[in-house]
N, C-alpha and C positions, 0 to 999 in steps of 0.2 A: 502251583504258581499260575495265574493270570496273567496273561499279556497287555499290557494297559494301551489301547487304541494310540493311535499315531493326532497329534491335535490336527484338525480340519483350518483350514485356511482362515484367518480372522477370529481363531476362537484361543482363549489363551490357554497355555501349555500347562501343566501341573505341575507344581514342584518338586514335591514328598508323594512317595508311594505311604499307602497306610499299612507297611510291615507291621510286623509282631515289635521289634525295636522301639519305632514311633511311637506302637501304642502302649508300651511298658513307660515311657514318658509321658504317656499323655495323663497314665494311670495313675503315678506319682504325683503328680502336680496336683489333679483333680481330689486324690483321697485327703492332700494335705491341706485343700483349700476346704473341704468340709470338716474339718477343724476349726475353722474361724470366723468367727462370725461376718455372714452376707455383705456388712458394713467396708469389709475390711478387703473384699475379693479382688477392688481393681486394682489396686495396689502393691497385692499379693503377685498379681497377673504381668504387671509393669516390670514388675524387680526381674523374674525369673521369665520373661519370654519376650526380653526387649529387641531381641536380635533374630526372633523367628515371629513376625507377624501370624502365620498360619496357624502356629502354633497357639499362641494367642486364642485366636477365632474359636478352635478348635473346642479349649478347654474351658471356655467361657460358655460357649452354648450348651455343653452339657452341666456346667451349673447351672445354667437359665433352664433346665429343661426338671433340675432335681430339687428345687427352693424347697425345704420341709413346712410344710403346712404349720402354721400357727397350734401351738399343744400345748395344755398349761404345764407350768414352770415345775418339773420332777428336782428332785433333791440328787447331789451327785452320787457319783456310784452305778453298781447295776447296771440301771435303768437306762442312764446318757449312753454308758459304753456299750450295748443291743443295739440303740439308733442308730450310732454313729456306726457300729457295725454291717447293720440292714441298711443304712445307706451306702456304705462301701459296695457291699455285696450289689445291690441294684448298679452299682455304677459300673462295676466288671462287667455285671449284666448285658447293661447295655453297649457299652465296649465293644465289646465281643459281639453284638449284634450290629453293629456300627460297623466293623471290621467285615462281616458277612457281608452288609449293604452295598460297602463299597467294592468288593470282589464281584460282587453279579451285579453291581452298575456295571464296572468295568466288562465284564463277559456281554451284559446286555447293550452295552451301547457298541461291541463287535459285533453282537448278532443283528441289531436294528441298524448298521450301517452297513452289512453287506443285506438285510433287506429291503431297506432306502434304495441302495441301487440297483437290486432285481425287479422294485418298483417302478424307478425311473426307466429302467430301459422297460419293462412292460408299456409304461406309457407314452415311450418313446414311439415304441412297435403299434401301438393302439392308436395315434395317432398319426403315425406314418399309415397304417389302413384304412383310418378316416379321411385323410385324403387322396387315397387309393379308390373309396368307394365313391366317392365325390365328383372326382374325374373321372372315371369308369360312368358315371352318370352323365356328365356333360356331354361325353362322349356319347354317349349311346343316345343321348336327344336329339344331339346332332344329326346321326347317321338316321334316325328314325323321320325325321324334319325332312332329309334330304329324299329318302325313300318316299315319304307320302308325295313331295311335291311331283316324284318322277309314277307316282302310281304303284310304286311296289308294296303291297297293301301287305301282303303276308310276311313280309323284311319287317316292315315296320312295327308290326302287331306284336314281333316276335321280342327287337329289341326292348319295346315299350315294357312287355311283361314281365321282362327279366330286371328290371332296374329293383331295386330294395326301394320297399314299400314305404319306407321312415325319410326315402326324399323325395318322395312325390311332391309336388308343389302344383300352384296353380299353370306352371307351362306342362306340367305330364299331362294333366286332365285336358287341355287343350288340344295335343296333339292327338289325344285321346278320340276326342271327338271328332277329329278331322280322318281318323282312318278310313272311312270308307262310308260315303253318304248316297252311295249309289243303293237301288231295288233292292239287286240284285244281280248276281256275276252267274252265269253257266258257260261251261267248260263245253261248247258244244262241240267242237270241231278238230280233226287231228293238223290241220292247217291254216292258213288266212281265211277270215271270212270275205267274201266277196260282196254279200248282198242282204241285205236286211228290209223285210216290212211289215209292218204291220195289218190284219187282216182280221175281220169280222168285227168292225166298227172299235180296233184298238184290243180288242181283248185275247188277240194269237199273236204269235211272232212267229216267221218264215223267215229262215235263216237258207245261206247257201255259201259251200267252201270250194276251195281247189285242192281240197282232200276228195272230191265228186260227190258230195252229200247233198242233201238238205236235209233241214231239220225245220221239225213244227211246237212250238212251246206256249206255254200258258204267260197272257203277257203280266198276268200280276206276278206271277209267284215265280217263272222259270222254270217249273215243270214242262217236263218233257212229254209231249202227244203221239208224236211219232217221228222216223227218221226213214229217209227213203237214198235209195242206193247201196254201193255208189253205181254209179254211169261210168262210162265209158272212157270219159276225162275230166278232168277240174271243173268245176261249173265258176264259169266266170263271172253271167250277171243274174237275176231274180225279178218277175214283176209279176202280180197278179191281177189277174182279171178283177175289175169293180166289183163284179158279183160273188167273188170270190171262192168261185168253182173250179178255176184252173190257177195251176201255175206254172207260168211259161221260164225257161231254164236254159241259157245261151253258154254252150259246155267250149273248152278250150280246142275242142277238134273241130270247131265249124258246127256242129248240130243247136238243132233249138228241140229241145225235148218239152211238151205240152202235160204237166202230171195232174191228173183229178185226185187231191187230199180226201175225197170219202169215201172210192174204194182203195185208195191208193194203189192208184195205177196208172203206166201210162196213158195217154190218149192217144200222141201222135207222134212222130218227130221229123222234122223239116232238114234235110240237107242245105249246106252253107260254107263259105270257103274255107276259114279257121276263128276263130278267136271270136264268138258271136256276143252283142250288147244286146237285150232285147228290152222291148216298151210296149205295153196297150195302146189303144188307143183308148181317149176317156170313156167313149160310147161303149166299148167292148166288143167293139166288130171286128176289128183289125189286129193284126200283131205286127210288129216292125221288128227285124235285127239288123245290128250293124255289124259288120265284119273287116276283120284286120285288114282286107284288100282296098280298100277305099269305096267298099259297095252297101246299099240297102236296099233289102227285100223287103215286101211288104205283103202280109198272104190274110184273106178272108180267114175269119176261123168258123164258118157254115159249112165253105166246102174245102178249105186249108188249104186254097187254091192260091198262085200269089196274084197280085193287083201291076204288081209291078216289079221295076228295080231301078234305084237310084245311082250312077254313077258318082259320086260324091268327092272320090279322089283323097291323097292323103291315106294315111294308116292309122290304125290304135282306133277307131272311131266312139263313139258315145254318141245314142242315141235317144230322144224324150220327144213327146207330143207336147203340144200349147194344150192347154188349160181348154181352150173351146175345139180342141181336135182339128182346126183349120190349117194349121203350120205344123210341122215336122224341124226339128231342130238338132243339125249335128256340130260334133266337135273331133276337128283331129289332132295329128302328133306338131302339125306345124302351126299353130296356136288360132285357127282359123274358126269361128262360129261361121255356119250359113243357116239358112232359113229357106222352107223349102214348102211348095203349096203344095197340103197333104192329097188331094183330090186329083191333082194334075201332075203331081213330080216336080212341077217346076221349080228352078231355082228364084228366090227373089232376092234372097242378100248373101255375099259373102264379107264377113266383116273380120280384119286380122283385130280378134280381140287380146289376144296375148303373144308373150314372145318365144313363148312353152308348150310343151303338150297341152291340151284341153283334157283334164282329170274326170271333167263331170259336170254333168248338163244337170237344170232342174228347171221346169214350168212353176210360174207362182199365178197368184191372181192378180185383177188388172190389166192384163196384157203384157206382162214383163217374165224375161227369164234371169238365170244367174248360170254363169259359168265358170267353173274351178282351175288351176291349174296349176303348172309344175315351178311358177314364174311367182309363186308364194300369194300372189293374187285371187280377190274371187269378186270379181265383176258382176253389175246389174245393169241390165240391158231393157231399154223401151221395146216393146216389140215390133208394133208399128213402123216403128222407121229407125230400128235399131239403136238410137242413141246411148250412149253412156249415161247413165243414172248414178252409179256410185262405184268408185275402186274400192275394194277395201282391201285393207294391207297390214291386217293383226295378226297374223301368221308370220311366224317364223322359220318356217319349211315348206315345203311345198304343199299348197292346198291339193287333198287329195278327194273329200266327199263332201258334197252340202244337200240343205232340203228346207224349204221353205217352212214355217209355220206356219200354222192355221190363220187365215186373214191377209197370209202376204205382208205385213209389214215386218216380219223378222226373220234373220236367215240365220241356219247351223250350219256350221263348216266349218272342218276338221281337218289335222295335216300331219304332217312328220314330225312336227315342234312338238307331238301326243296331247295336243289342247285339243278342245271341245268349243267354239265360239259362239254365243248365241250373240247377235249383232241387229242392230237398224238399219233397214234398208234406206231410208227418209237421209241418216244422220252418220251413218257407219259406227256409233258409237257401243260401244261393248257391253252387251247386259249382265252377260252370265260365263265365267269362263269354268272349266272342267278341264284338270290334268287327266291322263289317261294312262294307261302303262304300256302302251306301243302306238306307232302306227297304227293310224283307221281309212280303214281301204273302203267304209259304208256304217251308213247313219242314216237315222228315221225317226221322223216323230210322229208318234199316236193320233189321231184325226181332231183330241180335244187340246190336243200342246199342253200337254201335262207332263209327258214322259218323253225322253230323247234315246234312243236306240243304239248302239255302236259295236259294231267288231274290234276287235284289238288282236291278231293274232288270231289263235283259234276260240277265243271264248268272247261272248256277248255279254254286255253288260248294260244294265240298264237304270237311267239317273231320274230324278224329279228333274223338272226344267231350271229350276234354283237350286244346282249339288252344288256349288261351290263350296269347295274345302274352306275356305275362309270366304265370306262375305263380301263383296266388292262393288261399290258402289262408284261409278265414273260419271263427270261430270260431261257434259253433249257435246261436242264438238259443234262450232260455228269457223266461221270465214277465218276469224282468228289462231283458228286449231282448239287444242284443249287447253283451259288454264289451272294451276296447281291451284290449291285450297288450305285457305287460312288456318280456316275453322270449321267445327263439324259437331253436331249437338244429336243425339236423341231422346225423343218425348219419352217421358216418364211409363207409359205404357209398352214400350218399347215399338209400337207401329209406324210412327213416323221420322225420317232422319233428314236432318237438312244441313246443306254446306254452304260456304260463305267460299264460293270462286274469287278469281282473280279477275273478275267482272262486273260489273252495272247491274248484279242480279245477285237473287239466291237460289239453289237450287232444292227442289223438295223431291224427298223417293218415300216410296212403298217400301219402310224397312223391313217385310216380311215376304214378300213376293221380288223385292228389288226392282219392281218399276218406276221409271223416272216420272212422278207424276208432274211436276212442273218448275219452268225455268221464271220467276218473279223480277221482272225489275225493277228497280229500287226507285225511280222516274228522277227529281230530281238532284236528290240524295248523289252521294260518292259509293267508292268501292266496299263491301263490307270485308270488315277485320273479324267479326264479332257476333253468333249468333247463340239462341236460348228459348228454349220453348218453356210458354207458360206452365203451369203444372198437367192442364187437361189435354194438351199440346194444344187446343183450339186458335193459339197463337202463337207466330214465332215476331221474336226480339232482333233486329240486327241492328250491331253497331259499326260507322262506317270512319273510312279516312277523314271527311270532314267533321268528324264527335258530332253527326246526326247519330239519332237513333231512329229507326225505321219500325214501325210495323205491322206485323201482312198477317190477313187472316187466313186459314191452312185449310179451311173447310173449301172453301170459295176461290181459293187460290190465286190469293189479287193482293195488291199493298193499297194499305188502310191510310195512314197518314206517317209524316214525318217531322220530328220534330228536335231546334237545334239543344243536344244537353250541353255542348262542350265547347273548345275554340281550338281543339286539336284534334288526332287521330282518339276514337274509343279502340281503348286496347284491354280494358275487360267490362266484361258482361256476365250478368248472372242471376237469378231468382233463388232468394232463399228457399231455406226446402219446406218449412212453410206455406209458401207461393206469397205470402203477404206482399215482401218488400224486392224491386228490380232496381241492381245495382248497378252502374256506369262508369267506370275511371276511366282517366284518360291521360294521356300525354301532355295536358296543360296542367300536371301536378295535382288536380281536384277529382271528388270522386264524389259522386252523388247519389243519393236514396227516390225512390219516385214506390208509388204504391203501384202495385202490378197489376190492381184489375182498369184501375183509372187513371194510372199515370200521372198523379199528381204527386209534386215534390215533398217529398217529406224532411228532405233537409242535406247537407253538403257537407265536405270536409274541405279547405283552402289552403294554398299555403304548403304545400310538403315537398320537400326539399329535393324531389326527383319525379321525373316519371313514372306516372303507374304503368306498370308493363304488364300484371296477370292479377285474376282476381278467383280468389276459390273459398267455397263452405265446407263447414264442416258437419256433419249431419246433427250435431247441436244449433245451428243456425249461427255458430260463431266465423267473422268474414276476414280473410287472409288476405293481402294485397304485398303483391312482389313491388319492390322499386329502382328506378337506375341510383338512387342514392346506396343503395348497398344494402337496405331493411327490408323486414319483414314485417309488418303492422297487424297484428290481432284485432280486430272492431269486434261491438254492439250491433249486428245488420239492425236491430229496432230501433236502437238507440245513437246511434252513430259512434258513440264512445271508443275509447282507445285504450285496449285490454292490454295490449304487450309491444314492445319492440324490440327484435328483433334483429342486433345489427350484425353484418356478415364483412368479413374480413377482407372478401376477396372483392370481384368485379360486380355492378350491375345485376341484381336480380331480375332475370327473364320471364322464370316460369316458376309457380309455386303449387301445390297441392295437399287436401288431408290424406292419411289414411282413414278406410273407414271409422275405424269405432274412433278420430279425434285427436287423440293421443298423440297423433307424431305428425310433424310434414318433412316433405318432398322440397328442396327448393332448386333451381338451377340458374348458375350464373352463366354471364355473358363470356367468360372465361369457359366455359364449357364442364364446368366442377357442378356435382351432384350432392350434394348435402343434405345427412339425413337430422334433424332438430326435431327436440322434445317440445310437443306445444307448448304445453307449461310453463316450462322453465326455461325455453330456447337454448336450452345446453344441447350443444353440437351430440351425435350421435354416432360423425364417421363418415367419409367421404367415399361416392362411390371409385370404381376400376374401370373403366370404358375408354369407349370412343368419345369423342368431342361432343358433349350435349347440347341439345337446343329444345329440348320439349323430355316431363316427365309426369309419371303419376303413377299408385300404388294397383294393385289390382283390387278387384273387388270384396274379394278375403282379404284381405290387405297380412296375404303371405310375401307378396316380391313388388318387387319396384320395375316398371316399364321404363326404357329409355329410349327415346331416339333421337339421333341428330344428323351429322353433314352425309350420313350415308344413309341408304335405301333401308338399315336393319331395323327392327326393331327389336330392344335387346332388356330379357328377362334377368332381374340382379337378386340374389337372396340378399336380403336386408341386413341380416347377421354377421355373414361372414363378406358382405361388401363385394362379389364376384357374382360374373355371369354365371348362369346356368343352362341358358339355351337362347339361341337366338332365330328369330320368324320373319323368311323372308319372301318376297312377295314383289314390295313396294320396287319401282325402277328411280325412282325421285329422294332425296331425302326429307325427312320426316319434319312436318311442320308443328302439328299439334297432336297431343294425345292426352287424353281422358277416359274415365272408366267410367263402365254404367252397373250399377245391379242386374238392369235386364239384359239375363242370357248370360250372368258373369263376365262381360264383355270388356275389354277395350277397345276404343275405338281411334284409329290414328288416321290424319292428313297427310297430305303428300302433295312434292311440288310433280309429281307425274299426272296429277288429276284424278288422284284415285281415295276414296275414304275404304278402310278397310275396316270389319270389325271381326276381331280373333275373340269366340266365344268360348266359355271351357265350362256349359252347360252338362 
């Protein structure tokens, strides 16, 4: 006996079991209706199975299934009654097989619905781990994100390697790239490093701890030369002779210890109160230390005799000579610079430069010095007549080491905040920052300002002058302060980047060294919304608040002419990818074509029922235009033609964009809604999960979708499943524009902090 399954909800019940009974009925009816001729069946069927439907059904199909083939006409007898018997027989036959079928349906639709639901919960379970691995990924991008930004390079390397390979996306490859863009890291030291320099024209590094060491390394590679000690007690500060025969070593008990690195051995050592700073002189006659009592000795080193001694007063001191060895310059705990005539002792300035300890002295060229200190400041000083030249105040903790650059116009300085700052002296403006993974007690650059030096702890590590984990391009600070930035375009080549300030100009950088090559004004043009470089970059496009279009030659670094397209704000701009045709919308609802080597009009579009707010290609040359009417517009960039509309349900479209290969855009409303739409056929795709948007676009795989809006993030979306997967932060402003470039797999986003940034996942 089979158990006939329980009927499943919405499915109807059964009537009749198919017992032995039933089917001795069924078998009855059916032998008697092949008796009678085909003609006569429904009839037969009516009389005797008017009150069992099923039954009915039952024994009509298997006459439907036994119709005897057409056979000529046999004479009675015999012959009929064999048929009529070998059709019986076939009908038990089948009966009886009928009867099987239905007994192992019945058993197989038990066993296929308790394995229906060992399947469903398999993939209940299979999916409860896919998004188990999912978030276990977000997760771990997160923590790895947070790691690199604080320097913890081996946290990061570790989480990154552990994530399952099948979700990498373009933010792993990213951060990927960000883990560690420094030389080279050595472990030199069992405690802080105190002092760092380079020596034999950049190609040695002299290291010194408060473990009592030094140490001598190869400045390419970190290799290790030799190590000396320890001494007697911590060595506090490091300088070497110009000639680089000795190295003077100002240890925490007061001693100045003289070591010669080619027999390595001592030479001398000088008695002193405690806590000794020591400095050459440039010439290399002299050695000066300063000591925690408020005093400075100053001793020949012909016959290590001293010259002198400075009464200086004050504690913690820091000691440095001027550039031409004629002034002596100290710093103490009560935030005091004086300047001191190296010849005579004498004092000539005492000037309260800070409100904090004085961290650290450094000579530049010109006649200027800078001093560091505990007050997060690191000041540039005239020499001459002391004046204030420049505060700067990009530190976040106490400025604790700086060092001039080659040439004097840029300063390192470094602090508890674990940044690295390369800065303007002229402008204060930030060129190049460097997270670090501790406190830097000392920093040095190479004699060609290629390489930047630092202690962290007990190990050195050493950066290109451009390590920035991500790219950071800031716009110059004037009388005004800094302004945030519209827009921000790079040349096809990837060497040039230019941004569209919140200013009467545009700014152009060295996108590969990050130097700010030049600040353009627009003369009598308005503010630019809107910038685009021609294909060879040999030009940039700006479009301004007054629907001028601007533009400046990049070689020469000057504006060429201006000319008016619009009667409102340009609010997109763009070169096909071609370079043929340069496109121009605007906020007075028209959008115009111009050829791009000659700027002559090649024709317009009138009349549309919104503002154009953004304008993007597709790398078929097909031209996207976001509107405040709600549309998305497909064009012809040759032809001007009108391929698709586009219409969107919600608010104002802001910002639009393709994915690479075409196929899909990006769109964002004024509502802050992320909408992924099929080029094609503008069938909706799925709205994104975030924060409030204001700027979008696909990455250069066009794996994920980039977002950013009213806050500082910028935030990575898998396309698919419509959710974050890591977010990149950086930006202090929230995020104005973002765009994607091929070169270096990059995007590149604006910011109202004053900052373009480009996260490359090269």
């Amino acid at each position: 006996m089979v158990d006939c399954e329980t009927p499943r909800a919405g499915e109807p019940a059964e009537d009749h079991r198919m017992d032995s009974e039933r089917w001795q009925r069924i078998e009855t009816l059916f032998d008697a209706a092949l008796d009678l001729d085909p003609s006569r069946w429904d009839t037969f069927l009516d009389d005797h199975c008017r009150d069992d439907p099923a039954l009915r059904a039952e024994v009509a199909a298997l006459l439907a299934a036994h119709v005897p083939p057409a056979e000529p006409a046999a004479v009675p007898g015999k012959r009929g009654t064999l048929a009529r018997l070998a059709r019986r027989q076939n009908a038990i036959i089948a009966g009886a097989l009928l009867l099987t079928i239905a007994a192992l349906g019945a058993a197989l639709r038990v066993n296929v619905s308790r394995k229906t639901g060992a399947i469903q919960r398999g993939l209940i379970l299979e999916e409860d781990a896919r998004v188990a691995r999912a978030e276990a990924y977000v997760s771990a991008l997160a923590a790895a994100e947070a790691s690199i930004r604080t320097h913890q390079i081996d946290d990061a390397r570790i989480l990154l390697e552990r994530t399952p390979p099948g979700l990498r996306g373009w933010e792993w490859h990213h951060l990927s790239r960000r883990l560690d863009r420094s030389i080279f890291s050595i472990p030199a030291h069992a405690r802080d490093v105190t002092g760092i320099v380079f020596a034999h024209n950049g190609s040695h590094l002299v290291t010194s701890s408060l473990d009592g060491t030094i140490g001598f390394w190869r400045a390419e590679s970190g290799d290790s030369l030799r190590r000396a000690g320890p001494f007697a007690s911590g060595v506090e500060s490091i300088a070497i002779h110009p000639s680089d025969t000795t190295v003077a070593l100002g240890l925490g008990d007061g001693t100045v210890v003289l070591y010669d690195p080619a027999p390595g051995a001592e030479r001398a050592r000088l008695a002193g109160p405690r806590r000794a700073q020591v400095a050459f002189h440039p010439d290399g006659s002299r050695l000066a230390a300063a000591f925690n009592d408020g005093t400075v000795t100053e001793w020949r080193l012909d016959t290590l005799q001293p010259t002198g001694t400075i009464n200086a007063g004050g504690a913690s001191l820091c000691v440095t000579y001027s550039r031409d060895g004629n002034q002596l310059i100290t710093g103490d705990d009560a935030g005091h610079a004086k300047v001191w005539d190296a010849r005579t002792r004498r004092r000539i300035a005492d000037v309260k430069a800070h409100e904090r300890r004085i961290t650290d002295i450094a000579a530049g060229d010109e006649g200027v010095f800078a001093t560091a200190s505990e007050d997060r400041a690191v000041k540039v000083w005239r020499l001459s007549d002391r004046r204030l030249l420049l505060a700067f105040d990009g530190h976040d903790g106490a400025a604790t080491a700086l060092a001039f650059m080659p040439g004097g116009t840029e300063v390192v300085s470094a602090g508890t905040d674990r940044r690295i700052l390369r800065w303007s002296v002229a402008t204060g403006s930030i060129a190049s920052e460097i997270h670090a993974g501790d406190t830097i007690r000392a920093i040095a650059v190479d004699p060609a300002g290629e390489r930047i030096a630092a202690g962290e702890a007990g190990g050195v590590r050493v950066w290109p002058r451009n390590a920035e984990d991500v790219r950071t391009f800031r716009t110059p600070a004037d009388s005004l302060g800094r302004a945030g930035l519209y827009d921000a375009c790079l040349s096809r080549d990837g060497s040039l980047l230019a941004g569209a300030p919140n200013r009467l100009e545009v700014d152009l950088w060295d996108a590969v060294s990050g130097a700010h090559l030049a600040r353009i004004g627009t003369g009598r043009a308005d503010v630019p919304t809107r910038v685009a470089f021609n294909p060879g970059g040999t030009h940039l496009y700006a479009g301004d608040r007054g629907g001028n279009v601007i533009v400046f030659d990049t070689a020469r670094r000057r504006r060429l002419f201006a000319f008016a397209a619009h009667s409102a704000a340009v609010q997109g701009l763009g070169v096909s990818p071609d370079g043929a045709v340069l496109v121009s919308a605007s906020a007075d609802s028209t959008m115009k074509f111009w050829d791009a080597r000659t700027l002559a009009p090649r024709g317009e579009v009138h009349g549309l029922s919104g503002a154009v707010t953004k304008i993007a290609f597709s790398p078929a040359g097909t031209l996207a235009t976001a509107c405040s009417d709600r549309a998305i517009r497909l064009w012809s960039a040759a032809s001007g033609d009108t391929l698709r509309v586009i219409r969107e349900q919600g608010a104002a479209v802001v910002d639009v964009a393709f994915s690479p290969d075409g196929a899909r855009l990006v769109a964002v409303t004024a509502d802050g809604v992320v909408r992924l739409l099929n080029a094609a056929t503008g069938a909706g795709l799925g709205t994104m999960e975030t924060v409030r948007a204001g700027a979008a676009c696909y990455t250069p795989d066009g794996g994920r979708i980039v977002i950013g809006g009213v806050d500082p993030v910028v935030r990575i979306v898998n396309p698919d499943s419509k959710l974050e997967v890591a977010r990149l932060h950086g930006h202090t402003g929230r995020i104005l524009s973002l765009a994607a470039t091929p070169a270096g797999n990059a995007v590149i986003s604006t910011s109202a902090d004053a900052t373009i940034r480009i996260w490359d996942a090269r």
